[in-house]
C-alpha positions as CSV (number, residue, x, y, z in Angstrom):
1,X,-81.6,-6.5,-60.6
2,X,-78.9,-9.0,-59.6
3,X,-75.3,-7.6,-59.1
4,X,-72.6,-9.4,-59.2
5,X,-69.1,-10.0,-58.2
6,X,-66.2,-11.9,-60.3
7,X,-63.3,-13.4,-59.5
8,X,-60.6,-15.5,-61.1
9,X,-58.7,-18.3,-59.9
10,X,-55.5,-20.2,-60.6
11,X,-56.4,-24.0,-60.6
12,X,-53.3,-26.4,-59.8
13,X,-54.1,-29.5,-61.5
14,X,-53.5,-31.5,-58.5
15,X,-55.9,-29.5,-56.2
16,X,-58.9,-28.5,-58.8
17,X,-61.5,-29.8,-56.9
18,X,-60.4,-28.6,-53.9
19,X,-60.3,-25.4,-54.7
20,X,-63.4,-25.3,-56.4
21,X,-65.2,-26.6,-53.6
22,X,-63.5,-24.3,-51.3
23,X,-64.8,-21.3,-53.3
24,X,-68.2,-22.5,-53.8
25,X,-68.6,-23.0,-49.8
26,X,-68.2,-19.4,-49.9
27,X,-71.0,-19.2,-52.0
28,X,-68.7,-18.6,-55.6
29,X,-70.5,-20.1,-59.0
30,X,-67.5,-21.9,-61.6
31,X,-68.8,-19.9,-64.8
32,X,-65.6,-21.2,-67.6
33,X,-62.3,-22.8,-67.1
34,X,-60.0,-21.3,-69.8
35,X,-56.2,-21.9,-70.4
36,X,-53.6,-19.7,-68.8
37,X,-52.2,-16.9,-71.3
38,X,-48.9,-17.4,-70.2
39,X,-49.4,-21.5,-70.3
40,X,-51.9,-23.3,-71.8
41,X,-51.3,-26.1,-69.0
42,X,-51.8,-23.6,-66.3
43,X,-55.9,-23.6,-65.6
44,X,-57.9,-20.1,-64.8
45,X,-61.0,-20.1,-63.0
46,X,-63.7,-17.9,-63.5
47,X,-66.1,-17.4,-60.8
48,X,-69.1,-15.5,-59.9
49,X,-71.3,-14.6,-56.8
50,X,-74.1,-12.1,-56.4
51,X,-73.0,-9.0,-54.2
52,X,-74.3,-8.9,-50.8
């Protein structure tokens, strides 16, 4: 069975692609992209990789 690891991400609208790229060439999966819940303009990436 897979394990996995999580981690969450603040996205700067400028810079999203970036940083997702960044993260995935460490091997991190984008899983949702939800609103901030102290500012719905501010972005929050959730990510996912299986444990090594």
């Amino acid at each position: 069975m897979t394990k996995w690891e999580y981690a969450t991400v603040p996205l700067l609208v400028h810079a999203t692609k970036q940083i997702l790229d960044t993260w995935g060439e460490d091997g991190w999966e984008l899983v949702q992209v939800v609103p901030g819940p102290n500012n719905p303009e501010q972005l929050v990436a959730y990510l996912k990789r299986p444990k090594p």
